[in-house]
Rosetta silent file (secondary structure, phi, psi, omega in degrees, C-alpha in Angstrom):
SEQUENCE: XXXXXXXXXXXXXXXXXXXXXXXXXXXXXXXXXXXXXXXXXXXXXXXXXXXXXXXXXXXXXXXXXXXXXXXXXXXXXXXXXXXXXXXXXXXXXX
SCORE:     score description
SCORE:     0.000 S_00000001
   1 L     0.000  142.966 -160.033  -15.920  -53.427  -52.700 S_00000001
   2 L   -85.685  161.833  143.514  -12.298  -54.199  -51.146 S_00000001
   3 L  -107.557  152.092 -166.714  -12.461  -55.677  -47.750 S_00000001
   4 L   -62.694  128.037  169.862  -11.055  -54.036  -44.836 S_00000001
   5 L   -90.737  104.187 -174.101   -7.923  -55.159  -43.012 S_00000001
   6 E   -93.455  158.771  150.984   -8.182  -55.061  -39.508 S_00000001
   7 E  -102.921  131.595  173.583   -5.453  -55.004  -36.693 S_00000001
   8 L   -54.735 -160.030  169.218   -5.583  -55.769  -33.010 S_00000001
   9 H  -101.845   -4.757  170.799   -3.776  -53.344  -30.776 S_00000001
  10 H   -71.174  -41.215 -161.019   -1.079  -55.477  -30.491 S_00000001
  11 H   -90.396  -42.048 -168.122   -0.584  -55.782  -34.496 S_00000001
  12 H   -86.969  -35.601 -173.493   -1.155  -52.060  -35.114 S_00000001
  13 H   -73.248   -3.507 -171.261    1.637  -50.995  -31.950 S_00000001
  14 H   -89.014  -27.386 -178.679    3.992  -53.627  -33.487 S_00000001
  15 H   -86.728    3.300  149.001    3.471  -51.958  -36.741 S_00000001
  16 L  -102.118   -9.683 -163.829    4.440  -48.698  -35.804 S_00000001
  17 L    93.442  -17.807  159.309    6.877  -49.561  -33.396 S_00000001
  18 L   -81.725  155.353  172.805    5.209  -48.474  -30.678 S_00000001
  19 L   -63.863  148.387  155.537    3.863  -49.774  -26.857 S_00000001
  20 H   -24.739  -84.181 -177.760    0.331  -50.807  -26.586 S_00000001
  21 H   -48.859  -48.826  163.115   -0.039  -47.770  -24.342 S_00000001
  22 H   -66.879  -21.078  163.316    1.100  -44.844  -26.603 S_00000001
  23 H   -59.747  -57.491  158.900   -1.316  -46.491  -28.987 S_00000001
  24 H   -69.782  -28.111  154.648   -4.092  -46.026  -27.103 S_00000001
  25 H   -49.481  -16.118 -178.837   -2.902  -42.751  -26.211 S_00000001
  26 H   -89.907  -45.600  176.378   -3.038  -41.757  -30.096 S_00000001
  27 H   -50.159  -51.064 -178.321   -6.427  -43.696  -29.912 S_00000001
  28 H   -71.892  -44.657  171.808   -7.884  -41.955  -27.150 S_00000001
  29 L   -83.439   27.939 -178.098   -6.867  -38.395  -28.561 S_00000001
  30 L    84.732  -47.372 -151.051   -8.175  -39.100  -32.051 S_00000001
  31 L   -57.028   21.796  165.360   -4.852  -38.827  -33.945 S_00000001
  32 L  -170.016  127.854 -159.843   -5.602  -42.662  -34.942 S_00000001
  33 L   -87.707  115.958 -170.870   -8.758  -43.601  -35.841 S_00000001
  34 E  -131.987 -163.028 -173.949  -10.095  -46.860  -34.129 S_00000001
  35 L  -159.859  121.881 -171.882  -13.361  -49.059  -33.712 S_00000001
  36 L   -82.949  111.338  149.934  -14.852  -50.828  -30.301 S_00000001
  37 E  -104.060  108.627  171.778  -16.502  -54.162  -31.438 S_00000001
  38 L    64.044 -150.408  153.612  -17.416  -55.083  -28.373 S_00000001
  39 L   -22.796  -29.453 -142.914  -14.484  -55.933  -25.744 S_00000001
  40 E  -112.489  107.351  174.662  -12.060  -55.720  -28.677 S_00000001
  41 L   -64.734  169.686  153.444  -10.666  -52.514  -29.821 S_00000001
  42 L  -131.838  169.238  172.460   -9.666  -53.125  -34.128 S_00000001
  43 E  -127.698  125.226 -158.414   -7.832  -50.837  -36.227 S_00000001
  44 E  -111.219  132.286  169.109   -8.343  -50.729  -39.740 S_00000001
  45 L   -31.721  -41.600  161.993   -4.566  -51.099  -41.923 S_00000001
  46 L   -66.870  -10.919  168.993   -5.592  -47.956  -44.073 S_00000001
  47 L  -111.887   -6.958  158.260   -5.892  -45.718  -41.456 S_00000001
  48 H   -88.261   26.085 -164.496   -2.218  -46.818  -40.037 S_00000001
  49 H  -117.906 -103.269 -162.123   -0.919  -46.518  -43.302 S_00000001
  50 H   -44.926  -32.871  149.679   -2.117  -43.392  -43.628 S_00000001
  51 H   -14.176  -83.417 -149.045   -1.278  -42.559  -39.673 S_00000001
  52 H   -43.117  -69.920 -170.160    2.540  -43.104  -40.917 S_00000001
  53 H   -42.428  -20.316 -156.462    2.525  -40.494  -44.178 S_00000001
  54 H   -87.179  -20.137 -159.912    0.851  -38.004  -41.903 S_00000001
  55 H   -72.081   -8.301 -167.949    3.237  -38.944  -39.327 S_00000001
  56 L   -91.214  168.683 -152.047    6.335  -38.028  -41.744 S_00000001
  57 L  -103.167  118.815  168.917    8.716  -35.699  -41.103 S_00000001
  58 L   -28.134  156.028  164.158    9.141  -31.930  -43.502 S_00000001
  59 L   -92.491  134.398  163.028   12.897  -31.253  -44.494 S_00000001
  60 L    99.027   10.586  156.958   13.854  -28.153  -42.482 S_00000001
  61 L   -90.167  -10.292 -179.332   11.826  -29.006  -39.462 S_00000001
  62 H   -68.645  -18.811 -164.841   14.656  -30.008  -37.450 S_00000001
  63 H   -64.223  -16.135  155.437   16.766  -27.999  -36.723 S_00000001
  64 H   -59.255  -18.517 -158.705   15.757  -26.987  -33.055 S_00000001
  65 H  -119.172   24.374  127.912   16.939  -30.465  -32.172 S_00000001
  66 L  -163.766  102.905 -120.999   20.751  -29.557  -33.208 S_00000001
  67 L   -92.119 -178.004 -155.884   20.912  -26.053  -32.878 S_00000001
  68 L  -120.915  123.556  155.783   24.361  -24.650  -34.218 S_00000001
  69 L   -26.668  141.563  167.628   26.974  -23.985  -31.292 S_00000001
  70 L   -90.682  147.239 -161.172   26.968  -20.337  -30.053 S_00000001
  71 L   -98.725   27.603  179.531   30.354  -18.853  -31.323 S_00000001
  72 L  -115.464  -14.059 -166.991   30.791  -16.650  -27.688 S_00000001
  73 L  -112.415   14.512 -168.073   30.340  -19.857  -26.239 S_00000001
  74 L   -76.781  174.209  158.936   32.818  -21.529  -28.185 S_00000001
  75 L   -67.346  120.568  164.134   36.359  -22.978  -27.142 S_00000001
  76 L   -66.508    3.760  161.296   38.996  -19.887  -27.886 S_00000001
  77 L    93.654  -26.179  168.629   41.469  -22.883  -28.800 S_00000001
  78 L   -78.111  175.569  161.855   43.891  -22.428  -26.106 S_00000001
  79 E   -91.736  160.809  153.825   45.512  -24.947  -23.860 S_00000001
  80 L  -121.721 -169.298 -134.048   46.383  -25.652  -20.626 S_00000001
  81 L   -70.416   -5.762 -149.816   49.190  -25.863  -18.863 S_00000001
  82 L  -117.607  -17.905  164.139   48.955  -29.976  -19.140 S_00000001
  83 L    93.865   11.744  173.390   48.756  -29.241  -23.390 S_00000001
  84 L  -101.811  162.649 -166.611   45.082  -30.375  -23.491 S_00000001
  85 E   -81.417  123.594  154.387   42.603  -27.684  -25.059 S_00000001
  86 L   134.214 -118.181 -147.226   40.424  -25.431  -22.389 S_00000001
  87 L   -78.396  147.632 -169.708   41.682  -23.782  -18.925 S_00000001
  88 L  -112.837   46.265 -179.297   44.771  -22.665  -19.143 S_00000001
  89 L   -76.825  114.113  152.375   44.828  -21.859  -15.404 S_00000001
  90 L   -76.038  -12.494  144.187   48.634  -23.210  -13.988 S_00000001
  91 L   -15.755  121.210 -172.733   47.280  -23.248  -10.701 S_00000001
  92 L  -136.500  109.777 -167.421   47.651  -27.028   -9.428 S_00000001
  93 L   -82.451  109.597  160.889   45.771  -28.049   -6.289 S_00000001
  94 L  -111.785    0.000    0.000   47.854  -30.922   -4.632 S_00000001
């Protein structure tokens, strides 16, 4: 039988990259599996291992986060009166 590799809460948020506090927030809703000996929360390295993989990201989920420009909302390409591209208002407040 292997023996189990534990982490502190320190050791498992450094090893995700995350604060102490989003750990225990993962902790507290289950999505990471953890174990009170006493005072001392532990973590065991095979279930943040496995955390990560579940934790990975699909190809083709992204794409809400950089949505393709709407083409009505695009620049129509002219200039203005000063030759840089958008209003082409000559109106000049001074």
């Amino acid at each position: 039988m292997d023996e189990i590799e534990w982490l502190n809460t320190d050791e498992a948020a450094k090893r995700l990259g995350i604060t102490t506090r989003t750990l225990y927030r993962f902790m507290d809703q289950g999505r990471l599996p953890s174990y009170r000996f006493g005072r001392v929360f532990r973590l065991k390295t095979s279930d943040i291992e496995l955390f990560i993989e579940d934790c990975r990201v699909e190809p083709g989920t992204l794409s809400h986060l950089y949505p393709e420009p709407n083409p009505a909302e695009a620049d129509d390409g002219e200039q203005s009166s000063d030759g840089t591209p958008g209003n082409t208002d000559t109106n000049e407040e001074g």
